[in-house]
TITOR-341828 format. One line per 4 residues: their letters; for each residue x negated, y, z of N, C-alpha, C. Coordinates in steps of 0.2 Angstrom, whole numbers, plus 2048, in hexadecimal, padded with zeros to 3 digits. Atoms other than C-alpha are relative to their C-alpha. Layout:
a	X/Y/Z/X/Y/Z/X/Y/Z  ...;
// end
This chain:
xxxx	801/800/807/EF2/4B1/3AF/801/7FA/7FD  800/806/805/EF6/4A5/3A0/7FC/7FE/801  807/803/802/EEB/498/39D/7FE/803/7F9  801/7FE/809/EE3/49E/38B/7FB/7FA/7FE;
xxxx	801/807/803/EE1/491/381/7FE/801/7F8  802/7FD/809/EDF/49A/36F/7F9/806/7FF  804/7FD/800/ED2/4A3/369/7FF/806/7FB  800/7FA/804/ECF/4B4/35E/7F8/801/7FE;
xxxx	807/7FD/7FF/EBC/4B6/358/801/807/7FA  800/7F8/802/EB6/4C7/354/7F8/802/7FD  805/7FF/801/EA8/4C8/348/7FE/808/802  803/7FB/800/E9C/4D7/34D/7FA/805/7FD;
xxxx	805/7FE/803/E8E/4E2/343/7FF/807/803  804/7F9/7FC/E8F/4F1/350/804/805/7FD  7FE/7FB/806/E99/4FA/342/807/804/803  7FA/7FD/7FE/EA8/505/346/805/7FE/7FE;
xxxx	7FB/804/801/EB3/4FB/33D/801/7FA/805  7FE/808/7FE/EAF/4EB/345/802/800/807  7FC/7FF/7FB/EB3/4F3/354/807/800/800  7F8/800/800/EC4/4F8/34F/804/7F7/7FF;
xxxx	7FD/804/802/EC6/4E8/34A/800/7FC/808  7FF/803/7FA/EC2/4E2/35C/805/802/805  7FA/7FF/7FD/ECE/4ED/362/807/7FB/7FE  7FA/803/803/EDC/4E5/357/801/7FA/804;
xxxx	804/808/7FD/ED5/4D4/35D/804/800/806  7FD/800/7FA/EDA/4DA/36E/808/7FF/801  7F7/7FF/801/EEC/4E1/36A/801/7F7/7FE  7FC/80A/7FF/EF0/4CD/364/7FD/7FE/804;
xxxx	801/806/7FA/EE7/4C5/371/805/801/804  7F8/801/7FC/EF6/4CB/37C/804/7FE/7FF  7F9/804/803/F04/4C4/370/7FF/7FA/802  803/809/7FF/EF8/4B3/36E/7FE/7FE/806;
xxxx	803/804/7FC/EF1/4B2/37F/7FB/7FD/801  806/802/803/EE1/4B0/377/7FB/803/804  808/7FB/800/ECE/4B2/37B/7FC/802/7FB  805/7FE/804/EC4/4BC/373/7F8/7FF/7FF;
xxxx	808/803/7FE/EB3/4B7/36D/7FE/806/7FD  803/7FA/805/EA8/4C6/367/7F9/7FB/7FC  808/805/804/E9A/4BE/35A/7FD/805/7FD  807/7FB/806/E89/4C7/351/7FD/7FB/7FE;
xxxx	805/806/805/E82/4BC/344/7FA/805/7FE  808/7FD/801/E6F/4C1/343/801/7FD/7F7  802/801/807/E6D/4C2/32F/7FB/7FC/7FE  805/801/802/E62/4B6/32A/800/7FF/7F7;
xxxx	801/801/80A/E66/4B7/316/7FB/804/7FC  805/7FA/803/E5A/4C5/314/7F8/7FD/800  807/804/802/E4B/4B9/316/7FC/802/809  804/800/7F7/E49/4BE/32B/804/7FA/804;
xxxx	7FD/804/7FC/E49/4AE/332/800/7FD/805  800/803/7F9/E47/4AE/343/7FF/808/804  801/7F9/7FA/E48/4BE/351/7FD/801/806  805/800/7F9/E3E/4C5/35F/806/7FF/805;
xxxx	7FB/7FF/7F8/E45/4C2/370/801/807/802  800/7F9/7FF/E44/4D5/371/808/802/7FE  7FA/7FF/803/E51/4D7/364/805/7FA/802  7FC/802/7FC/E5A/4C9/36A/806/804/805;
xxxx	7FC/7FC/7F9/E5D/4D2/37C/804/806/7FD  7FC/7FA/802/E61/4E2/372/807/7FF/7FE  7FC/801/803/E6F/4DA/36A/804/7FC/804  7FA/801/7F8/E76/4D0/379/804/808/804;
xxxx	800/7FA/7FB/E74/4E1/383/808/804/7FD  7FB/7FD/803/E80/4E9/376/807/7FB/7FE  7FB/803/802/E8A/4DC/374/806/800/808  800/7FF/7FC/E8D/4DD/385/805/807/804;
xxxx	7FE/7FB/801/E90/4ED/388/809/803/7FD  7FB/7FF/802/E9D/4EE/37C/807/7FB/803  7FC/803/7FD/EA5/4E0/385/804/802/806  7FF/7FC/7FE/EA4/4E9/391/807/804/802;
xxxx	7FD/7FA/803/EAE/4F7/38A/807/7FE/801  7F8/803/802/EBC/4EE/385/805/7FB/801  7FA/805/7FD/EC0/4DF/38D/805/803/805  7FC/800/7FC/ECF/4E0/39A/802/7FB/803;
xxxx	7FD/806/7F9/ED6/4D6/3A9/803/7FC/7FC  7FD/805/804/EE0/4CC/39E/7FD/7FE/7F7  803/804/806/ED6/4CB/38D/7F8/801/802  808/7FF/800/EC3/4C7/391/7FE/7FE/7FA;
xxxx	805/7FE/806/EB6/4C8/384/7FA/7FB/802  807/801/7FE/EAA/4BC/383/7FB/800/7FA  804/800/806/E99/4BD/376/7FB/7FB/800  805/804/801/E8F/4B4/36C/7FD/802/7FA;
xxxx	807/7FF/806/E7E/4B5/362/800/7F9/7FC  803/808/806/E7C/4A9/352/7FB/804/7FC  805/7FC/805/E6F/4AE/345/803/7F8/7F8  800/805/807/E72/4A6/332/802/807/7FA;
xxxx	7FE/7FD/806/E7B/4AC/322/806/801/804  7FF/7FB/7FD/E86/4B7/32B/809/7FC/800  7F9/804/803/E98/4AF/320/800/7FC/803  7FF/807/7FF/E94/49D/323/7FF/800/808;
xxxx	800/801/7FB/E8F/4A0/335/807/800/804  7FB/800/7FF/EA0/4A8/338/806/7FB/801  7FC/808/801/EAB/49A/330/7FF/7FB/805  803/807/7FD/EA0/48D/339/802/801/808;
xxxx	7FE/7FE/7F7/EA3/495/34B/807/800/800  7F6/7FF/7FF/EB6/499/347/803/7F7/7FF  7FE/807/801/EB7/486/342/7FE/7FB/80A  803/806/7FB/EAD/47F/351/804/802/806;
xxxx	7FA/7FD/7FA/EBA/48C/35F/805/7FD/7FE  7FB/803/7FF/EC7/485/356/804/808/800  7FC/7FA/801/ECB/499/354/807/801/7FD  7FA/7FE/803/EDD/49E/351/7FF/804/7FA;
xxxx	801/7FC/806/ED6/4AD/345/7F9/802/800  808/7FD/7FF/EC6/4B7/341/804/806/7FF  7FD/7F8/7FF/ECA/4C9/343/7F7/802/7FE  806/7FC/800/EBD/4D4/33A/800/807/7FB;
xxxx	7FE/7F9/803/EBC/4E6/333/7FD/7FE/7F9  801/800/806/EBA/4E7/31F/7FC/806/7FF  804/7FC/800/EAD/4F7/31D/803/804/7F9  7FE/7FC/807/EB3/505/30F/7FB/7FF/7FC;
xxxx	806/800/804/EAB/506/301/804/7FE/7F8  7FD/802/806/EB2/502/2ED/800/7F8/7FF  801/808/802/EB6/4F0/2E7/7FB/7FE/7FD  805/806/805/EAA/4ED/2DA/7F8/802/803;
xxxx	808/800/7FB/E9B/4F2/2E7/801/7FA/805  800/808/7FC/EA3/4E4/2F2/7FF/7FD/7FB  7FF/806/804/EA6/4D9/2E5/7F7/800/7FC  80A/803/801/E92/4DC/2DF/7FD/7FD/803;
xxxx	805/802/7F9/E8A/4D9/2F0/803/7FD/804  800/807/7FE/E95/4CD/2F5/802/801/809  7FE/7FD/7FA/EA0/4D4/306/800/7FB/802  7FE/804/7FC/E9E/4CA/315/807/7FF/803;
xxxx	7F8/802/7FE/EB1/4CB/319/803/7FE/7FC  7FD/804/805/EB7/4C5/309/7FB/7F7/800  804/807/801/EA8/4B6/309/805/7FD/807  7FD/805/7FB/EB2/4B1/31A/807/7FE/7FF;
xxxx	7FB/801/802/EC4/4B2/314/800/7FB/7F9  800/803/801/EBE/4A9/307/7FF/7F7/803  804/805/7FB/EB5/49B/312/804/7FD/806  7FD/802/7FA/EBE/49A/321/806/7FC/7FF;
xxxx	7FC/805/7FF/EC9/48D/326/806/801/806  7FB/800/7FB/ED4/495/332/802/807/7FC  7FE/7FA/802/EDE/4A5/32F/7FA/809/802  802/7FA/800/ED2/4B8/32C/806/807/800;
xxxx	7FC/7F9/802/EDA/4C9/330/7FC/803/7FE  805/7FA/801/ED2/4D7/329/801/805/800  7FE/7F7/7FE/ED1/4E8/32F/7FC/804/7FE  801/7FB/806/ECE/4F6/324/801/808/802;
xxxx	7FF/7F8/7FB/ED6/505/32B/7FF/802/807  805/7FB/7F9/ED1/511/33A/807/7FD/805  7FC/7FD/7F8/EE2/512/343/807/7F9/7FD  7FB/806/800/EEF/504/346/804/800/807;
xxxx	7FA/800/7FA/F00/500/34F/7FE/7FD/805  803/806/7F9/EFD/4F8/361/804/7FB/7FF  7F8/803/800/F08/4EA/35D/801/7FE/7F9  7FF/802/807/F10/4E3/34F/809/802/7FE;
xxxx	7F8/7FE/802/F21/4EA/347/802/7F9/7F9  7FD/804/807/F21/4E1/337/7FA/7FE/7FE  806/803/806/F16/4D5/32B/805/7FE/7FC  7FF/801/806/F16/4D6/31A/7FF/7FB/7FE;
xxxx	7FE/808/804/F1A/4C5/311/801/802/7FC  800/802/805/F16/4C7/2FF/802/7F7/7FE  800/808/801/F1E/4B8/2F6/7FE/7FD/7FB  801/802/806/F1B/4AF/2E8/803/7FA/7FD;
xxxx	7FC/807/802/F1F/49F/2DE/7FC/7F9/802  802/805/7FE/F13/493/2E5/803/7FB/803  7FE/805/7FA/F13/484/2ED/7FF/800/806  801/7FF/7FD/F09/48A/2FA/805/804/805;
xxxx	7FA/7FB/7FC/F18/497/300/801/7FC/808  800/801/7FC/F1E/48C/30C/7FC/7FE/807  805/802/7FC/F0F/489/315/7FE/807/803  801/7FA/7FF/F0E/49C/315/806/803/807;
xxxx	7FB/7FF/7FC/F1F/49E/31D/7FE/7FD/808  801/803/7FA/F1A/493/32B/7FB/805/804  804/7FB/7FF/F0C/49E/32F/802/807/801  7FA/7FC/7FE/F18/4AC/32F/803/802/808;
xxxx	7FA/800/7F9/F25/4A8/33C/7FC/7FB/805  805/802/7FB/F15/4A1/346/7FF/807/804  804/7FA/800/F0D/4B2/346/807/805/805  7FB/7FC/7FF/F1E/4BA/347/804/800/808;
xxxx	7FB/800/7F8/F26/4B4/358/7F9/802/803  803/7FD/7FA/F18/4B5/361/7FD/808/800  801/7F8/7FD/F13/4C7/35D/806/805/7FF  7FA/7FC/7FE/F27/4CA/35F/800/807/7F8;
xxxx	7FF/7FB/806/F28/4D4/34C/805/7FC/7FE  7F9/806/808/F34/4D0/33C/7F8/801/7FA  806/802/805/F2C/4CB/32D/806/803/7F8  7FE/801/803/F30/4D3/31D/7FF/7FE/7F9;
xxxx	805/802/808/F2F/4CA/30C/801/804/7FA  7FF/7FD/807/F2D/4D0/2FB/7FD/7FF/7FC  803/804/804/F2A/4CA/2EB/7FF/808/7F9  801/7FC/805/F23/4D7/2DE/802/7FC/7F8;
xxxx	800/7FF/808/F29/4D8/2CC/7FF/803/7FB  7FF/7FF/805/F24/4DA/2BD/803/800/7F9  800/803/805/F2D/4D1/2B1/80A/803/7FE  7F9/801/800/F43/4D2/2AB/801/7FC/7FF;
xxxx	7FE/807/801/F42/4C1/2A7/805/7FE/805  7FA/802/7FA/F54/4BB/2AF/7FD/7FC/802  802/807/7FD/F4D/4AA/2B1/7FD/800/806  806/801/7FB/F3F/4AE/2BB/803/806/809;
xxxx	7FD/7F9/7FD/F48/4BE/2C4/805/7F9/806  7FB/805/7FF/F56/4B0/2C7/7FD/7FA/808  806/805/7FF/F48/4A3/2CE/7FE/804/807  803/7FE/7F9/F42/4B1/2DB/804/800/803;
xxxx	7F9/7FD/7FC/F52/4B8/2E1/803/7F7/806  801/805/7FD/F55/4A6/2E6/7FC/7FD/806  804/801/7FD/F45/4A4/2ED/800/803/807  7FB/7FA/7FD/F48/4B3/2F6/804/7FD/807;
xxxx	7FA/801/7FB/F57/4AF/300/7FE/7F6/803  801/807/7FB/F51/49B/305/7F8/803/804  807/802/7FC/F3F/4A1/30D/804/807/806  7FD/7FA/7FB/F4C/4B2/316/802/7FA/805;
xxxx	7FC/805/7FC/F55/4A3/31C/7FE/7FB/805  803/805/7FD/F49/497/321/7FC/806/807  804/7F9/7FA/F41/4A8/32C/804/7FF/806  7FD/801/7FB/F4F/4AB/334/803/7FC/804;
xxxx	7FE/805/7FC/F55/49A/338/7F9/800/806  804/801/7FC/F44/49B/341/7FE/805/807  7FF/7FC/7FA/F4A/4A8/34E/7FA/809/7FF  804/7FD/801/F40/4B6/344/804/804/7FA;
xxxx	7FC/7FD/805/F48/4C5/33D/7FD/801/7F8  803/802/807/F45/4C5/329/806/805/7FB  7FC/7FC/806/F49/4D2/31B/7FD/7FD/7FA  805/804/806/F45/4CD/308/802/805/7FB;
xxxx	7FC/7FF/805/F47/4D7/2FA/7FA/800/7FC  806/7FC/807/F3E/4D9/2E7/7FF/806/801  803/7F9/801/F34/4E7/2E4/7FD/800/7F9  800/800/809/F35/4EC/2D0/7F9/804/800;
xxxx	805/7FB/804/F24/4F3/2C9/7FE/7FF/7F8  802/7FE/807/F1D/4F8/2B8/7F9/7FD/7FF  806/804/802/F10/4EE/2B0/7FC/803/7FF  804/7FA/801/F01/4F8/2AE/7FE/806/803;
xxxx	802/7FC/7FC/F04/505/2BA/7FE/800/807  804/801/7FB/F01/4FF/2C8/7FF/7F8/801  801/809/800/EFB/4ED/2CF/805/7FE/806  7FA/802/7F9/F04/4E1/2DB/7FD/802/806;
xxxx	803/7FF/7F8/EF8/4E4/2E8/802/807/802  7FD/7FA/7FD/EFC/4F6/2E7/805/802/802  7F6/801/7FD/F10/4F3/2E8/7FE/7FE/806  7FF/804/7F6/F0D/4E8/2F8/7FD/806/805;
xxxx	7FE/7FC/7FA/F03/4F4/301/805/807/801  7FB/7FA/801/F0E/503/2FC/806/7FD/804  7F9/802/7FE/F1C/4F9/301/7FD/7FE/809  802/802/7FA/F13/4F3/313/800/807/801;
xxxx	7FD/7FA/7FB/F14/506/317/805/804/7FF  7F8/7FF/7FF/F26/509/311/802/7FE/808  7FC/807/7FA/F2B/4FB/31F/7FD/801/807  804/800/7F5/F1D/500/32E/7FE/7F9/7FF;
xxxx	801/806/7FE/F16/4F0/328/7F9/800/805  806/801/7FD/F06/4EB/334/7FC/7FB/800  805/806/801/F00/4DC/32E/804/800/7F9  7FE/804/807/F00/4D7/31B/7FD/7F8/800;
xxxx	802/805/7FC/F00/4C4/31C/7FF/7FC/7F7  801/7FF/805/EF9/4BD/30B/7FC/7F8/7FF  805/808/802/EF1/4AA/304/7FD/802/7FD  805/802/804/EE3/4A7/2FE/800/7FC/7FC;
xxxx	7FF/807/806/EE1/49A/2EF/7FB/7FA/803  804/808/800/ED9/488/2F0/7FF/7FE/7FB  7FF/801/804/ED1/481/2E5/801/7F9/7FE  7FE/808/7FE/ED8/46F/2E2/7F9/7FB/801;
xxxx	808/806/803/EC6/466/2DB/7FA/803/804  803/7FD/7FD/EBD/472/2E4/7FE/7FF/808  804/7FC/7F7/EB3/475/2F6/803/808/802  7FF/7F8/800/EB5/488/2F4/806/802/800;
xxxx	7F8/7FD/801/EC3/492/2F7/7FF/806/7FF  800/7FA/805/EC8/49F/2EB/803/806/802  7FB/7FA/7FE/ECE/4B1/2ED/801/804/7F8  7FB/7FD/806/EDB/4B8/2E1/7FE/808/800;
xxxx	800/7F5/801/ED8/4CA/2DA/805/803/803  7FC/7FE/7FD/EE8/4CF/2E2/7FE/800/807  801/800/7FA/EE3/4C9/2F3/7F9/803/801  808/7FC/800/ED1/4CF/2F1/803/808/7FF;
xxxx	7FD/7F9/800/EDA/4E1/2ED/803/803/805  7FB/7FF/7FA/EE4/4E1/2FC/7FB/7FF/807  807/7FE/7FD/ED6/4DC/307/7F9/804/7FF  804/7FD/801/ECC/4E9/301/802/808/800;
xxxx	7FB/7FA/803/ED9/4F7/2FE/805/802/806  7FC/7FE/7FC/EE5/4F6/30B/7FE/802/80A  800/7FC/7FB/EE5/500/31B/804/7FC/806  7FB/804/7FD/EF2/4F5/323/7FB/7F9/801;
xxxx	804/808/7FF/EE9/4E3/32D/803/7FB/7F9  7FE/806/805/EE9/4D5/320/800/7F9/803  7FF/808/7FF/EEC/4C2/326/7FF/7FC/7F9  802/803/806/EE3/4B7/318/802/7F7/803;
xxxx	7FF/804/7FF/EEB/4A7/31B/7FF/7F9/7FA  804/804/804/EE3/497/312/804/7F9/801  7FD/805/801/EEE/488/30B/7FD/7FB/802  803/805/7FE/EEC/478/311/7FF/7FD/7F9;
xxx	7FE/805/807/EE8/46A/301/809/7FE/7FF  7F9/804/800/EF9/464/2FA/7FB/7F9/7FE  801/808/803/EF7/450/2F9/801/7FE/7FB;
// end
């Protein structure tokens, strides 16, 4: 067997989701070659700050267990117990492995009831310093056909690209991009269409097949995030791949209502990738 040299952690809460998500977890560790780490953060936000050894053991036992379950001769599972504020502990682990991703399931439920109470999978996509997938829906392709590449006009973009045709060769997919519109301003139409064809270009110089086109919508009827995902299940996308904002003066890093919409909305895996500073 490869040496595995990368890593995948998989936050767990026992939930059915976060299961799926450890299945997913699995499916890339074969692309990447990865170990999986399974992790439970003991909640300590709620004012319990410290746990019996009872509960401890019960929580290994199951952690175990699940290990168990799912590891394979080629991807083992190994677990770990932390206790804190559930977010920060996350981040803090996935920085100190050195994590390629955190793979963790998003829970249904309405926007503006996460957005009250403050969703532990957007507090780490926010937070984290390495790339977050989020998984949301029940049933997923074994494998990767396509990732969706919304594009934009940042600066950021190319930094996105790179991450892209990283993801892309190694789990053997194409990547397709697309830029939502809403505007007929030429200039700007002009400005994408360009854009457009140098980030196709730069893909496919990098031995990764690559489609591009606009996608026209109406102001009002629908938002960009609903374009995108609508359009990730025209195409069989299986990962929607999406930046997060920085904020230049800032520590914190910010999540855009459209990104926040798409990780909370879409049924399709999301990749929250997080710009380095520009100098």
């Amino acid at each position: 067997m490869k040496k595995q040299s990368e890593v995948i952690l998989v936050p767990t809460d026992f939930s059915e989701q976060s299961l799926i998500a450890l299945e997913q977890a699995i499916n890339l560790s074969v692309y990447f070659n990865s170990q999986v780490k399974l992790l439970h953060v003991k909640d300590t936000g709620l004012g319990k700050f410290f746990s019996s050894s009872e509960e401890t053991l019960n929580v290994e036992e199951k952690l175990k267990q699940i290990a168990l379950k799912y590891a394979t001769p080629e991807v083992p599972i190994d677990i770990i117990i932390d206790q804190g504020l559930v977010h920060e502990r996350i981040t803090k682990i996935a920085s100190a492995l050195e994590a390629n991703f955190i793979v963790m399931g998003v829970n249904s439920g309405s926007r503006f009831k996460k957005r009250l109470i403050g969703d532990t999978a957007l507090k780490v996509v926010r937070e984290s310093s390495v790339p977050v997938i989020t998984i949301k829906g029940k049933h997923h392709y074994e494998g990767c056909r396509n990732i969706v590449f919304p594009l934009d006009l940042t600066e950021t973009t190319t930094q996105k690209i790179s991450n892209a045709i990283d993801f892309a060769k190694k789990g053997n997919c194409s990547i397709r991009v697309l830029s939502v519109l809403f505007t007929t301003d030429d200039f700007l139409v002009s400005k994408l269409v360009r854009q457009l064809e140098e980030v196709r270009k730069i893909i496919t110089a990098g031995d990764v097949q690559c489609t591009a086109e606009i996608v026209k919508a109406i102001k009002g009827e629908e938002t960009t995030a609903q374009v995108i995902i609508d359009y990730a299940h025209k195409v069989e996308g299986d990962m929607i791949m999406i930046m997060t904002q920085h904020e230049a003066d800032l520590k914190e890093k910010l999540l855009g209502s459209t990104a926040e919409e798409i990780i909370m909305d879409s049924d399709i895996p999301v990749m929250s990738v997080i710009p380095k500073k520009i100098q």
